[in-house]
C-alpha positions in Angstrom: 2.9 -167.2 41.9 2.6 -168.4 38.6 1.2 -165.4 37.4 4.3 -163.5 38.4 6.5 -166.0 37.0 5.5 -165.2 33.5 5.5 -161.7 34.1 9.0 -162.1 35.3 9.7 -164.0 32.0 8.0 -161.9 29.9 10.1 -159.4 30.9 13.5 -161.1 30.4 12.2 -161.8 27.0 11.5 -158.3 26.4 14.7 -157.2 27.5 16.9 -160.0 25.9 15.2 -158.7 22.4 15.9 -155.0 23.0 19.9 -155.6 24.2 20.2 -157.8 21.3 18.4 -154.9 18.5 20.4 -151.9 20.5 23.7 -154.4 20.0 22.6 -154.7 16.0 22.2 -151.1 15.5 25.3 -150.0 17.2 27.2 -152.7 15.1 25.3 -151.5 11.8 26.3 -147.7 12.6 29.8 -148.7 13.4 30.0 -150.7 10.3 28.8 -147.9 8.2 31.5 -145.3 9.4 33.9 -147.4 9.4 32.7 -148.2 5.4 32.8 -144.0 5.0 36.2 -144.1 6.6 39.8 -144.0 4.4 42.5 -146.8 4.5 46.1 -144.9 4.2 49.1 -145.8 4.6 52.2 -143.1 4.2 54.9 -143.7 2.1 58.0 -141.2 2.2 61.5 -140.3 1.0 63.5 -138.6 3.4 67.4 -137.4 3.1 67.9 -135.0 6.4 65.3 -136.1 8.6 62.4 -133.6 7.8 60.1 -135.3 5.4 60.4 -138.1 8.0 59.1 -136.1 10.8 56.4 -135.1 9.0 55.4 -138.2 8.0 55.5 -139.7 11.2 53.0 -136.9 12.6 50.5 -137.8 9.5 50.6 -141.7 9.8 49.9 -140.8 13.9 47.1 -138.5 13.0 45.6 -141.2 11.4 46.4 -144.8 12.7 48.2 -145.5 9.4 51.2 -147.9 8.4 54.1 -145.7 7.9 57.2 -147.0 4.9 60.1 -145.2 4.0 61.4 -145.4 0.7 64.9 -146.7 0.5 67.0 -146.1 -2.6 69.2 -149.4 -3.6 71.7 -147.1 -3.5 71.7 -144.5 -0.7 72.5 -141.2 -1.3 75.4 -139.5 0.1 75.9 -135.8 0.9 78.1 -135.3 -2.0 74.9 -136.3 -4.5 73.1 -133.6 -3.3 75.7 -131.0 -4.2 73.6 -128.4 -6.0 76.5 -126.3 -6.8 78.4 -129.2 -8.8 76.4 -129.8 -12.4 77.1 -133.2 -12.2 76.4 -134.4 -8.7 73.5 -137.3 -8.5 70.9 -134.5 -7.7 71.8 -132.6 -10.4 72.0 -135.5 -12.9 68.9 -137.1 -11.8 66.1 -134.1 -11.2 67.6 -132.9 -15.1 66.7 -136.2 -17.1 62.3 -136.5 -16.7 63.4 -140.4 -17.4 65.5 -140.9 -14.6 64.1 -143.4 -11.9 66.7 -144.0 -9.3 66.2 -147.7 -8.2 64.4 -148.2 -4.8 65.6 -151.5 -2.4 63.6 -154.4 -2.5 63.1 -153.9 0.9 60.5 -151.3 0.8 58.4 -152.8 -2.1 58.1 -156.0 0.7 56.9 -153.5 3.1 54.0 -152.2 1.1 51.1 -154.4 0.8 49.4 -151.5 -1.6 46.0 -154.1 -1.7 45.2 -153.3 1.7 44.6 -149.7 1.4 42.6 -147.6 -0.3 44.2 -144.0 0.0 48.3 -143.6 -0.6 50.1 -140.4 1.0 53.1 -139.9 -0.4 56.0 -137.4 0.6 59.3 -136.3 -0.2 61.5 -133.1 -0.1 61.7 -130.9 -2.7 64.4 -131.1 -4.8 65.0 -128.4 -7.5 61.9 -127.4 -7.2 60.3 -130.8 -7.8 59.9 -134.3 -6.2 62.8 -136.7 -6.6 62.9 -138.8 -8.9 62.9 -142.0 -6.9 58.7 -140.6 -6.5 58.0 -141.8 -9.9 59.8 -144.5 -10.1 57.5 -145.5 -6.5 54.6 -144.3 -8.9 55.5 -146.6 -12.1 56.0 -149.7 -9.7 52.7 -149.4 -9.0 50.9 -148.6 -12.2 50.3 -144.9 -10.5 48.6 -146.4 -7.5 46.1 -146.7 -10.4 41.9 -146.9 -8.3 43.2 -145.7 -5.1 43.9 -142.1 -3.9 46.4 -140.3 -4.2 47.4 -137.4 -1.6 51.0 -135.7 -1.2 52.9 -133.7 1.4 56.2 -132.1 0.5 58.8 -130.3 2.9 61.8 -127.5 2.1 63.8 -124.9 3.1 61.8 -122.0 2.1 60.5 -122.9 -2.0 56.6 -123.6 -2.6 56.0 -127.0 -3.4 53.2 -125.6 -5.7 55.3 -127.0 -9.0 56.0 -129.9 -7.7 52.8 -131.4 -6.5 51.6 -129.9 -10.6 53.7 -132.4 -11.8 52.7 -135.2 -9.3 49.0 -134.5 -9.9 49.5 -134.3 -14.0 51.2 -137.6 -13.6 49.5 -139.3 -11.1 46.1 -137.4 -10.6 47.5 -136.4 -6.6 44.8 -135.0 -4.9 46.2 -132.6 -2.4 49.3 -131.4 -0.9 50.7 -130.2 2.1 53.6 -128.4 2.3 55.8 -127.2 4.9 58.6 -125.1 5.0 61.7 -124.5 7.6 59.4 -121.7 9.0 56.3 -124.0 9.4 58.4 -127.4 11.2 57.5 -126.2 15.0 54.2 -125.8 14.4 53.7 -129.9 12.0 51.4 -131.2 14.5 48.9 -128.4 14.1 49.2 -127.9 10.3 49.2 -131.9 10.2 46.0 -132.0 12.6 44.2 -129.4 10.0 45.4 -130.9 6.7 44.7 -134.6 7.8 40.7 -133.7 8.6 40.0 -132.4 4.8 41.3 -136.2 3.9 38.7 -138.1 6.3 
C-alpha cells in the first residue's frame, strides 16, 4: 500500500512539474510574438465620409484605436470649392506653411506613448494631403521613433505625390491608396495591405 502511495505521488509530482513547464513555454512563446507584434493606432481626416470608411476597415483589421482629426474650425462645402481661387482649399493646399488648427479634442484622444506604429489617412486634396496632416505631424515632432504608415483615398488621382511629400517630410513608410473604383472592394485591399505592416 505504501509502495503505491508514493508511486501515486511520484506521479502527481511528475505531472505538476510538466503542466507548470508546458504553462511557461506557452507564456514565453506568447510573450515573444506579442514582443514581434506592432502597436497602431489610426489617425484620419475625413470631409465626405470616404477616408473614414477606410479607416475604420484598417483599425478593425488590426484591433487598433481609431481618432479622427477634427479641425477647430470645420470645414464647410463652400471651402472646398476648387473652382473659386480663394476658397479655404484653394488658399490652404497653395501656401506649404499653412497648418489649419486641429480641436483640442483630438490631441486628448491620442495618447501617441502607447503605440509604436501611427497610420495616418486623409483624402487627397490637389493632388496632396491636407494641410491639417502636417500640422498633426508638427504637433508631434513627426511622430519622431515610431512608424509611420499612410493610406490616402480620391476620386480617381494617384496618391503617388502625395504620400512623396509625406515620406520626405515625415519618413512614411507605405501607402495605400484607394480610389472611387477601388471603395467596394476596401476590405479585401485593406486585408492585403494591413499583412505587409505585421
Amino acid at each position: 500500500m505504501k509502495k503505491a502511495t508514493k508511486v501515486i505521488t511520484v506521479l502527481v509530482v511528475l505531472a505538476t512539474v510538466l503542466f507548470v513547464s508546458c504553462s511557461s513555454g506557452k507564456k514565453d512563446s506568447a510573450s515573444a510574438s506579442s514582443d514581434k507584434a506592432i502597436k497602431p493606432i489610426v489617425i484620419y481626416f475625413s470631409y465626405s465620409g470616404n477616408t473614414e470608411k477606410v479607416a475604420n476597415a484598417i483599425a478593425t483589421e488590426l484591433s487598433a484605436p481609431i481618432v479622427k482629426i477634427e479641425p477647430e474650425t470645420p470645414y464647410i462645402s463652400t471651402d472646398l470649392d476648387n473652382k473659386v481661387s480663394t476658397s479655404r482649399l484653394q488658399t490652404e493646399q497653395k501656401d506649404d506653411s499653412a497648418r489649419p488648427l486641429i480641436a483640442s479634442s483630438t490631441y486628448t484622444a491620442i495618447d501617441a506613448n502607447s503605440y509604436d506604429t501611427v497610420i495616418i489617412g486623409y483624402p487627397i486634396w490637389n493632388g496632396a494631403a491636407p494641410r491639417i496632416i502636417q500640422t498633426l505631424l508638427d504637433h508631434y515632432n513627426k511622430f519622431d521613433g515610431k512608424t509611420i504608415y499612410t493610406f490616402s483615398t480620391s476620386a480617381s488621382s494617384s496618391g503617388d505625390n502625395a504620400f512623396n511629400a509625406l515620406k520626405a517630410y515625415a519618413n512614411a513608410k507605405d501607402n495605400l491608396h484607394l480610389t472611387s473604383a477601388d471603395f467596394g472592394n476596401t476590405s479585401d485591399l485593406v486585408n492585403t495591405w494591413v499583412k505587409t505592416l505585421v
